[in-house]
N, CA, C and O atoms as a GROMACS GRO file, in nm:
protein
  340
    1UNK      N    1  -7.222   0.659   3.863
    1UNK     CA    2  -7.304   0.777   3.846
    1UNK      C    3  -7.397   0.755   3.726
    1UNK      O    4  -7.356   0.742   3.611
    2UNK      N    5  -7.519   0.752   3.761
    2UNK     CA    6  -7.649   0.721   3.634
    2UNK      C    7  -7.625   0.902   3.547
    2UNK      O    8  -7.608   1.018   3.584
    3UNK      N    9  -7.637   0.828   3.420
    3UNK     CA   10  -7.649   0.936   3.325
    3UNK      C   11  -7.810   0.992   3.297
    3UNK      O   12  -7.890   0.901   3.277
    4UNK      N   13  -7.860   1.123   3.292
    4UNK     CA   14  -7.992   1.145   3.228
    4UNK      C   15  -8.009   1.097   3.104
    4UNK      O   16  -7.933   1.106   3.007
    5UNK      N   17  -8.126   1.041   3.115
    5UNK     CA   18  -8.146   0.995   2.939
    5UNK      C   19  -8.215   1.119   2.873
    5UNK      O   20  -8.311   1.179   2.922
    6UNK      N   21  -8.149   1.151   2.743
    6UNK     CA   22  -8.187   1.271   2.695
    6UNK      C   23  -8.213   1.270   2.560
    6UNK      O   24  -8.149   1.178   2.509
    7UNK      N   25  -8.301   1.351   2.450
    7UNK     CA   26  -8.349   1.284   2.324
    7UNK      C   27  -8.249   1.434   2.248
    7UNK      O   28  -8.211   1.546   2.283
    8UNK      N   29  -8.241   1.330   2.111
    8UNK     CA   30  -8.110   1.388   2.050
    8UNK      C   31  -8.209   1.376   1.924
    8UNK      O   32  -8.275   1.280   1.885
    9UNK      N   33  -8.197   1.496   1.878
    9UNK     CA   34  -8.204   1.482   1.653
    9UNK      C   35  -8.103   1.536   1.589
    9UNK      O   36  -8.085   1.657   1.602
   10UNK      N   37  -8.032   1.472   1.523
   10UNK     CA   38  -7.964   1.487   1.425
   10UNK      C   39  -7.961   1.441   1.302
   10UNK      O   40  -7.952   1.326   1.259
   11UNK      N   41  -7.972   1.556   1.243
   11UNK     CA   42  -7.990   1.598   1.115
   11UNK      C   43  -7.866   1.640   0.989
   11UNK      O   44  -7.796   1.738   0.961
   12UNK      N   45  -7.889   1.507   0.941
   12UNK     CA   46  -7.785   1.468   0.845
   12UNK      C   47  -7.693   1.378   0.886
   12UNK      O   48  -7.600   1.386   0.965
   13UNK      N   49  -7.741   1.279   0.809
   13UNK     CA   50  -7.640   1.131   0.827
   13UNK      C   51  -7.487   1.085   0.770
   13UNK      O   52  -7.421   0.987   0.733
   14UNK      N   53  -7.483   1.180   0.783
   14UNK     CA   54  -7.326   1.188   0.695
   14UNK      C   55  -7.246   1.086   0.737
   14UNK      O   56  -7.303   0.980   0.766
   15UNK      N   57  -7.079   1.093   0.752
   15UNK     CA   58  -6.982   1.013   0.800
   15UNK      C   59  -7.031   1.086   0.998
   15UNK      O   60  -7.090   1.016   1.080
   16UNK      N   61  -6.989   1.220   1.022
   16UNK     CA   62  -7.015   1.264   1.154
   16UNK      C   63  -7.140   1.251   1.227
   16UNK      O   64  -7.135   1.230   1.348
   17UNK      N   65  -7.270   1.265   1.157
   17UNK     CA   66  -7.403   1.299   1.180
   17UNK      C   67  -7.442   1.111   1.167
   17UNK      O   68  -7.560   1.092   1.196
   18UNK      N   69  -7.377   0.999   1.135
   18UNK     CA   70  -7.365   0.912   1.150
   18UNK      C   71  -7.314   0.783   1.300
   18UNK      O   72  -7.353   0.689   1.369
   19UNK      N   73  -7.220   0.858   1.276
   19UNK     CA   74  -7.099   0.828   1.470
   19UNK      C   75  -7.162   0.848   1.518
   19UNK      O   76  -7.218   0.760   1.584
   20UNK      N   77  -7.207   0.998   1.526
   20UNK     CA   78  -7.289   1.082   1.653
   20UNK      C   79  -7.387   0.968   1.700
   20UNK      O   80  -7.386   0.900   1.803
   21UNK      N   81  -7.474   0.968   1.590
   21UNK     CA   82  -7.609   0.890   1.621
   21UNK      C   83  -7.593   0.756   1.712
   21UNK      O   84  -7.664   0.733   1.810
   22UNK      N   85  -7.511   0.689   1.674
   22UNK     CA   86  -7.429   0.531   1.720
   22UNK      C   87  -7.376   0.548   1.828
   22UNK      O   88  -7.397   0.458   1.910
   23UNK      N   89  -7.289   0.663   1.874
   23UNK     CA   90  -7.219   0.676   2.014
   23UNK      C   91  -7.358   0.750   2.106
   23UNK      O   92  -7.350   0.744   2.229
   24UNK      N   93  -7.424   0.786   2.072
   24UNK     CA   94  -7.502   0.853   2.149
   24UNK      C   95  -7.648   0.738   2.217
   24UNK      O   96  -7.713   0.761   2.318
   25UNK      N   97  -7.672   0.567   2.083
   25UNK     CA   98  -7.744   0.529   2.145
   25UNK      C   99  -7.693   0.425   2.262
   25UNK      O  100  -7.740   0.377   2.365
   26UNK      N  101  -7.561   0.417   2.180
   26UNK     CA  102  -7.459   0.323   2.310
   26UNK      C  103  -7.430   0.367   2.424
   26UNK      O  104  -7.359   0.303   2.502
   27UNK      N  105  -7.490   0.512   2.456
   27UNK     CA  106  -7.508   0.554   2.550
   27UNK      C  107  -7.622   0.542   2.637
   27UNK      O  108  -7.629   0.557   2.759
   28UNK      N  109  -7.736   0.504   2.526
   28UNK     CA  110  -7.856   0.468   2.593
   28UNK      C  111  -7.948   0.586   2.577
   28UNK      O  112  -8.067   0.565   2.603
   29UNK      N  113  -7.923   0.677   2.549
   29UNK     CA  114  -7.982   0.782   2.434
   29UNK      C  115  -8.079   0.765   2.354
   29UNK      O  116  -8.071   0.690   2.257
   30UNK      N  117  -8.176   0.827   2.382
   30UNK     CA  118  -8.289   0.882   2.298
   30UNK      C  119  -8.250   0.945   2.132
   30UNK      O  120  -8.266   1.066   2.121
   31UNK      N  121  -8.211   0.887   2.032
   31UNK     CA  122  -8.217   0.948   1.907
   31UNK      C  123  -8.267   0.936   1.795
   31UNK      O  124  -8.279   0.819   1.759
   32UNK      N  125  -8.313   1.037   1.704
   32UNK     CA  126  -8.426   1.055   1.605
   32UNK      C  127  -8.267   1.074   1.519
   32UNK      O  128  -8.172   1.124   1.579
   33UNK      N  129  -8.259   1.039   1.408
   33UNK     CA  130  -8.185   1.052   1.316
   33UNK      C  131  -8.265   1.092   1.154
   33UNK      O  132  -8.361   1.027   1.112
   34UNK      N  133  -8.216   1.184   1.094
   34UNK     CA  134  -8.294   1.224   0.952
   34UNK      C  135  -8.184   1.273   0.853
   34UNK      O  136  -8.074   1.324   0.875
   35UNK      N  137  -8.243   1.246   0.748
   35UNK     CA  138  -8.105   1.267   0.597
   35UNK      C  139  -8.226   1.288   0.502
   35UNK      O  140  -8.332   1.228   0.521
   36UNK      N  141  -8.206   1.382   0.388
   36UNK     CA  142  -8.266   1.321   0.235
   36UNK      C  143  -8.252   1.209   0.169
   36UNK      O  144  -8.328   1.156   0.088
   37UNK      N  145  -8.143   1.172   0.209
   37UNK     CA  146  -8.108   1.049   0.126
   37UNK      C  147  -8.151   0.911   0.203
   37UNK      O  148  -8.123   0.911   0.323
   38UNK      N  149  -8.212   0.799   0.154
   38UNK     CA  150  -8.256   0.674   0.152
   38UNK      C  151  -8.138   0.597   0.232
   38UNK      O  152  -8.160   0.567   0.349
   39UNK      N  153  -8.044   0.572   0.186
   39UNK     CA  154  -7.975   0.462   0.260
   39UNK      C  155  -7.885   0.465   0.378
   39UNK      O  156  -7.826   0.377   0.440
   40UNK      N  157  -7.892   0.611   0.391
   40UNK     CA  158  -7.780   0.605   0.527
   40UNK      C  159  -7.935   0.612   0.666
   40UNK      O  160  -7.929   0.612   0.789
   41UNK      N  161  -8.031   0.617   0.592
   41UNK     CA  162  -8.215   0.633   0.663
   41UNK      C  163  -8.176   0.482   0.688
   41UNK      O  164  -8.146   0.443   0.801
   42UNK      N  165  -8.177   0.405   0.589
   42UNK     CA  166  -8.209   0.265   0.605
   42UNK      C  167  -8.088   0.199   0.668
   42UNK      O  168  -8.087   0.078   0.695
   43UNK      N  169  -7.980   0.283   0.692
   43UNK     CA  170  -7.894   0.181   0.795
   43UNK      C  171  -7.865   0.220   0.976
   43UNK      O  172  -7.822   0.165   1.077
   44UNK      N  173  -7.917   0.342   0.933
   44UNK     CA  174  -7.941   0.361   1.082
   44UNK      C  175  -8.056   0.300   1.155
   44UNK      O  176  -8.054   0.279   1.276
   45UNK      N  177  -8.180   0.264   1.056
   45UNK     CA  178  -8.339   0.215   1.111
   45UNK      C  179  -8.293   0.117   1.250
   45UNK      O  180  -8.329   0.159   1.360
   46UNK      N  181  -8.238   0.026   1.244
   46UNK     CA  182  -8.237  -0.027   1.319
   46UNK      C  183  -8.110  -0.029   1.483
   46UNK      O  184  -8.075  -0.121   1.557
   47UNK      N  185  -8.079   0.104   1.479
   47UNK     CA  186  -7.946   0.124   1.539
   47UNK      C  187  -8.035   0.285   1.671
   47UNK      O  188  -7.993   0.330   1.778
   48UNK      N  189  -8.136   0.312   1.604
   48UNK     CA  190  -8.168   0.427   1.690
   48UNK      C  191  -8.294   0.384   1.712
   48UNK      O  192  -8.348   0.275   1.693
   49UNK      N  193  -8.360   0.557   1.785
   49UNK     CA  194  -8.504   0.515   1.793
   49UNK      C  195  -8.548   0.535   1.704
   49UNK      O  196  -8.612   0.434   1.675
   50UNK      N  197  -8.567   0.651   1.586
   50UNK     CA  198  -8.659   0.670   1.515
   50UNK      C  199  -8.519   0.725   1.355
   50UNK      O  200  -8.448   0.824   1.360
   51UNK      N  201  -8.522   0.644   1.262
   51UNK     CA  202  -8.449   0.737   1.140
   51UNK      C  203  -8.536   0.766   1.039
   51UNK      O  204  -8.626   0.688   1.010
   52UNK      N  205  -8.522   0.852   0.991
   52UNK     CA  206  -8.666   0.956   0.933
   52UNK      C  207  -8.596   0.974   0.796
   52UNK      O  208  -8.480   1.005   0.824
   53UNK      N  209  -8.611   0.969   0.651
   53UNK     CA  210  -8.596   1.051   0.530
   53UNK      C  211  -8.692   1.170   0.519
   53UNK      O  212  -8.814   1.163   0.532
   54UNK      N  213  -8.641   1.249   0.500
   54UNK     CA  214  -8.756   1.369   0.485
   54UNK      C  215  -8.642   1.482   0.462
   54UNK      O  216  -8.522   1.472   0.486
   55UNK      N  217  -8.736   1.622   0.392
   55UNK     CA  218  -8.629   1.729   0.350
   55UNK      C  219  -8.630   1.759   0.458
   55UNK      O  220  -8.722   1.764   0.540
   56UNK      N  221  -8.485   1.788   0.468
   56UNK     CA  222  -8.386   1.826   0.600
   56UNK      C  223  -8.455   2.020   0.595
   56UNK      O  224  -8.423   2.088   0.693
   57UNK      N  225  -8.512   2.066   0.523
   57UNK     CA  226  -8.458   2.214   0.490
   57UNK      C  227  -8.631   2.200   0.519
   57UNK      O  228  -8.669   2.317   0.529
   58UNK      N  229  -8.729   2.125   0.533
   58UNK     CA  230  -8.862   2.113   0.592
   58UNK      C  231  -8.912   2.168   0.702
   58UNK      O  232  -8.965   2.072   0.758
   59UNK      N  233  -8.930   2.263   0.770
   59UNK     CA  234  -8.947   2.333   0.948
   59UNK      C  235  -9.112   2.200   0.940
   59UNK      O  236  -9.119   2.135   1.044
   60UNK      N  237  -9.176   2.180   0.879
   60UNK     CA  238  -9.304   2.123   0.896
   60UNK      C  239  -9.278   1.946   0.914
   60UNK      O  240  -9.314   1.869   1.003
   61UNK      N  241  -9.196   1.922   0.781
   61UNK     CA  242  -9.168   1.787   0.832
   61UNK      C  243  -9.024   1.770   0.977
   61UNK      O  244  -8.990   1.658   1.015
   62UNK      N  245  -8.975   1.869   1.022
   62UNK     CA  246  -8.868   1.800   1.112
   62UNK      C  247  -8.977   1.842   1.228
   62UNK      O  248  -8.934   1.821   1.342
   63UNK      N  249  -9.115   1.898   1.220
   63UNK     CA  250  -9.150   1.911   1.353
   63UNK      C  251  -9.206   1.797   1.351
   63UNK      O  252  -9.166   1.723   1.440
   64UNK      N  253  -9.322   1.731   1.249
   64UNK     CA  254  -9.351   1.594   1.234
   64UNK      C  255  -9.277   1.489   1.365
   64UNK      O  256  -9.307   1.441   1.475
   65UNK      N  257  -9.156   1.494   1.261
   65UNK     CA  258  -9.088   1.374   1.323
   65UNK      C  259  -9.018   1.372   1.465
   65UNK      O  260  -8.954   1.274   1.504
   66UNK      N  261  -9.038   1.519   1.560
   66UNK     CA  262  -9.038   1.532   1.672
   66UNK      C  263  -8.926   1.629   1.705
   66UNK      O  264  -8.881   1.626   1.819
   67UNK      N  265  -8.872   1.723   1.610
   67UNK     CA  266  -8.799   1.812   1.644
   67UNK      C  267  -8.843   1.875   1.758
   67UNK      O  268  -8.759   1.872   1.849
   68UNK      N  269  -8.982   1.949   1.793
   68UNK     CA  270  -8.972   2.056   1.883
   68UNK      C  271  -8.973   1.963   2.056
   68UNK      O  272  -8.943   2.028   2.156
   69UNK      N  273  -8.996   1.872   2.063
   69UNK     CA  274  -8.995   1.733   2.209
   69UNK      C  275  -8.860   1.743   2.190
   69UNK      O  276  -8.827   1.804   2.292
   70UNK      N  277  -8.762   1.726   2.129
   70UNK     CA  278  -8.586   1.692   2.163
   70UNK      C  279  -8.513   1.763   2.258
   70UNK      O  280  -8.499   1.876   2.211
   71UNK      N  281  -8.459   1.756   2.368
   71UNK     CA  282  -8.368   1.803   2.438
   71UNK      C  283  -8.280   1.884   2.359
   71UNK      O  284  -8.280   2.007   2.363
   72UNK      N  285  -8.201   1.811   2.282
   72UNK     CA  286  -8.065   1.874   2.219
   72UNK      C  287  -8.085   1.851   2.018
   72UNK      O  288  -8.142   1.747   1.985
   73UNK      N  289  -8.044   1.936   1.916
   73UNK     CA  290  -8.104   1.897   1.824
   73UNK      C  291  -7.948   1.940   1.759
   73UNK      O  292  -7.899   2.049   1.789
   74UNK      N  293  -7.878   1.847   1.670
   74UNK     CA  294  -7.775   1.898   1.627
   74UNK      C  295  -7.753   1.878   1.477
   74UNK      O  296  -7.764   1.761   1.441
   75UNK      N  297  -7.726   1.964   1.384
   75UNK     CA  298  -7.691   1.986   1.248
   75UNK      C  299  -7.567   1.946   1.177
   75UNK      O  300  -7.484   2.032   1.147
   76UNK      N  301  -7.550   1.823   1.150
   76UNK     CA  302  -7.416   1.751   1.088
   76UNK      C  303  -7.445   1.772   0.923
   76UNK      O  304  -7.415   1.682   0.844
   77UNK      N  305  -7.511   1.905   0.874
   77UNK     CA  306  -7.476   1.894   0.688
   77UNK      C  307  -7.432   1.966   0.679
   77UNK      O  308  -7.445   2.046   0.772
   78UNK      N  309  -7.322   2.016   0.536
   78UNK     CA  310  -7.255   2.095   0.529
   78UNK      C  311  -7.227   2.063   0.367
   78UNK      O  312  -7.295   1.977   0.310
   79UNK      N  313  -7.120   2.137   0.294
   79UNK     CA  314  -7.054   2.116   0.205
   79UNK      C  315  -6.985   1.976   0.219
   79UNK      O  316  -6.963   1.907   0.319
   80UNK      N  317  -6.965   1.963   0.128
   80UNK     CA  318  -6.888   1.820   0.076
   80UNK      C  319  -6.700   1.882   0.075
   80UNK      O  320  -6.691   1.940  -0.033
   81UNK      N  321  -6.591   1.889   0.130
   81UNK     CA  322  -6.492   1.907   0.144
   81UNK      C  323  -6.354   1.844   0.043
   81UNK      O  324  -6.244   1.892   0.015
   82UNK      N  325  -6.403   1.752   0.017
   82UNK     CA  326  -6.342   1.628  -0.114
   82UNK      C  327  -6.366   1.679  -0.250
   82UNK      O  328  -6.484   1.687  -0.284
   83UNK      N  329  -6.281   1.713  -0.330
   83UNK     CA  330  -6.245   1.724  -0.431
   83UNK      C  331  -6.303   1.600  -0.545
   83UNK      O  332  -6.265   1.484  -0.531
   84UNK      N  333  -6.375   1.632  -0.631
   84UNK     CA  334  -6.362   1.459  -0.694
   84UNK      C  335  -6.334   1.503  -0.842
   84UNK      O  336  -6.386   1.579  -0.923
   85UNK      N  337  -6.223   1.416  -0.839
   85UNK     CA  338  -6.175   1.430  -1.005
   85UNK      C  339  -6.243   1.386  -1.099
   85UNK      O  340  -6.204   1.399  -1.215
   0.00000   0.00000   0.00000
């Protein structure tokens, strides 16, 4: 059974917003991946279609980079849960 190919953004590269991105192109998946931060940008670059740095909290830059074209658009930021001593 052929799967639809469908375009995914997710926003925030965290540990989850990370997986996501990776299981979703091994699916053959269309995905735009975006974070503030520089290096989880620079290790996805070559694992998706498009990984973007830009403020996540931007409505102007996530349309830029193709938010309103995405099928499905999903939000992996949150609080930090870890305690650090």
């Amino acid at each position: 059974m052929a799967r639809d190919k469908k375009s995914y953004l997710i926003v925030g590269l965290g540990r989850f917003g990370t997986s996501l991105c990776e299981k979703l192109a091994e699916l053959g998946q269309s995905v735009i991946g975006v974070d503030s931060l520089s290096a989880p940008v620079l290790e996805m670059s070559d694992k998706i279609s498009v990984a973007a740095q830009l403020d996540v909290t931007d409505v102007n830059a996530l349309i830029k980079v193709g938010a309103k074209e995405v099928d499905v658009a999903i939000v992996t930021i949150g609080e930090a849960i870890e305690k650090i001593s």
